[in-house]
C-alpha positions as a Python dict, from the first residue, in 0.01 Angstrom:
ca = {
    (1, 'X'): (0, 0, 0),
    (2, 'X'): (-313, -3, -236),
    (3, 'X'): (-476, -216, 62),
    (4, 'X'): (-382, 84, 345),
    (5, 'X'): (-572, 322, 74),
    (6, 'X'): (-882, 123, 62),
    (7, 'X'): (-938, 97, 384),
    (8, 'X'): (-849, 434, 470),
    (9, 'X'): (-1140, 569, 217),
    (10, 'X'): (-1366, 316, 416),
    (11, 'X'): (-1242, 431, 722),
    (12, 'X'): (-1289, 813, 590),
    (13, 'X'): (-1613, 729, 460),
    (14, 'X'): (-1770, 604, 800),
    (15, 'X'): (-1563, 896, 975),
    (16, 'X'): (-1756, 1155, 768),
    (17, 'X'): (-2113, 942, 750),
    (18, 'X'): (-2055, 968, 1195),
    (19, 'X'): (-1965, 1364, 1222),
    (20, 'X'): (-2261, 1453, 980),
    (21, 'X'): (-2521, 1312, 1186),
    (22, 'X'): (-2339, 1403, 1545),
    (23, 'X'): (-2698, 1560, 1608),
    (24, 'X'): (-2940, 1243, 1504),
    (25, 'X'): (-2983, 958, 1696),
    (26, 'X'): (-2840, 616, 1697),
    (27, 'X'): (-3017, 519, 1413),
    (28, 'X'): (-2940, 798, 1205),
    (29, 'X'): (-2553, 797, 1290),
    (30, 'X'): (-2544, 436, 1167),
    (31, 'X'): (-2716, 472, 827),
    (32, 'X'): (-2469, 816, 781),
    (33, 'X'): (-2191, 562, 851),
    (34, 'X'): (-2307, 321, 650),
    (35, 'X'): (-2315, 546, 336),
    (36, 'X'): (-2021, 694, 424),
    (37, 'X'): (-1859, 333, 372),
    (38, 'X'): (-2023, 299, 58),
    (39, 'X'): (-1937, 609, -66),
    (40, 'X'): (-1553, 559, 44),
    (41, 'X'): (-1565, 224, -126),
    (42, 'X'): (-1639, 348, -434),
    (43, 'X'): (-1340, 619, -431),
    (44, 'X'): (-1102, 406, -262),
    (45, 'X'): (-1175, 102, -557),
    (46, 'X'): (-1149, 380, -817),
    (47, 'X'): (-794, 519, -660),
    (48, 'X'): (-700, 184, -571),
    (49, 'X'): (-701, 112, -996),
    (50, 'X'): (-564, 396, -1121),
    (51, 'X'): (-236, 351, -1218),
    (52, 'X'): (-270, -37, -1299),
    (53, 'X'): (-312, -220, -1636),
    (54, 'X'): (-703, -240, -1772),
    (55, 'X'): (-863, -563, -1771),
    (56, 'X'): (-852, -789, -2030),
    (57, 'X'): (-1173, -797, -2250),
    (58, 'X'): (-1229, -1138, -2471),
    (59, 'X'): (-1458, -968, -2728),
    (60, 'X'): (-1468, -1243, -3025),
    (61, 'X'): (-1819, -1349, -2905),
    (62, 'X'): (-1951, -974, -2934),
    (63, 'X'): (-1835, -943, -3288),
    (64, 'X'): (-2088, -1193, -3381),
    (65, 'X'): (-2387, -1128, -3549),
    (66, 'X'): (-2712, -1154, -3299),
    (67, 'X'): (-2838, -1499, -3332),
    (68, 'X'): (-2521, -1665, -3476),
    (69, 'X'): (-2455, -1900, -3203),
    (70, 'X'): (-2380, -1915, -2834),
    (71, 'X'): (-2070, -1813, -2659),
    (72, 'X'): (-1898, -2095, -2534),
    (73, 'X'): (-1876, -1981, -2164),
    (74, 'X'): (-2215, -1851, -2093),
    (75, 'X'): (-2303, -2255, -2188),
    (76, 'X'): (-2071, -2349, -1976),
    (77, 'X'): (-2186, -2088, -1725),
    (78, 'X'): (-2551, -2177, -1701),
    (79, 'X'): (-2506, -2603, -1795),
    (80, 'X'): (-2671, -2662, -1420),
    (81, 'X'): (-2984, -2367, -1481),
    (82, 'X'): (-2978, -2513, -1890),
    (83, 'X'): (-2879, -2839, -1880),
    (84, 'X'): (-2696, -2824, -2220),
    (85, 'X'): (-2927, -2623, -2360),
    (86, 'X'): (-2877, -2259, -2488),
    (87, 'X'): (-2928, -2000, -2244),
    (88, 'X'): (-3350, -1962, -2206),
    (89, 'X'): (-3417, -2204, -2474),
    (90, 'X'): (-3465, -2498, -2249),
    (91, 'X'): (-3790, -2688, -2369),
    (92, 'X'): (-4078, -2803, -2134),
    (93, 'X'): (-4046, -3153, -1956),
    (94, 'X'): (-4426, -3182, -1943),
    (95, 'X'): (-4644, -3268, -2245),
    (96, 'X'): (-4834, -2945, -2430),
    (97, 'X'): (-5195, -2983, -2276),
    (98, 'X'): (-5415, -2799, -2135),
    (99, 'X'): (-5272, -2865, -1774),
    (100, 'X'): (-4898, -2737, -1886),
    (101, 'X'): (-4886, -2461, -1648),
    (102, 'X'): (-5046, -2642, -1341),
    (103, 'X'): (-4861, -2560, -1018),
    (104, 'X'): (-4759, -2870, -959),
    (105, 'X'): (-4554, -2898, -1297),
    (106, 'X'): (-4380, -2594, -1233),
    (107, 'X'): (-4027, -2583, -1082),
}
């Protein structure tokens, strides 16, 4: 049932995005639609959630003071960007010179 809602806002959306521009061209009708589906996406998502149970938030991480170590998952998130590292704190693989930033020891 929640599914039939969803796409019926979609389908209400696009219905509403054609009749307002009945007088444009192509172009115009298809952008109209297109917003039209975007707009009906948003209220069919919102009805769609209303009477169900909120999502679970894990905030034990956000307690934390700033700076007082790394959430496990956002490690375990961004291990192939980071390689083990914490998040942006990756060091260099090239030596500190004066050629450090040369576009050809970039990546």
């Amino acid at each position: 049932m929640r599914k039939l809602i969803f796409i019926g806002c979609i389908a209400l959306g696009v219905l509403i995005g054609l009749v307002s521009g009945v007088n444009g061209d192509w172009g115009t009708r298809i952008v109209m639609m297109c917003i039209g589906a975007l707009v009906g996406t948003a209220i069919g998502g919102g009805l769609t959630r209303m009477g169900s149970k909120p999502l679970p938030k894990s905030a034990s991480w956000l307690d934390l003071p700033y700076g007082e170590g790394t959430p496990e998952d956002e490690l375990v998130k961004n291990y192939w960007r980071d390689r083990g590292h914490a998040p942006f704190t990756k060091p260099s693989e090239v030596t500190p010179d004066r050629h450090m930033f040369d576009p050809d020891k970039l990546y």
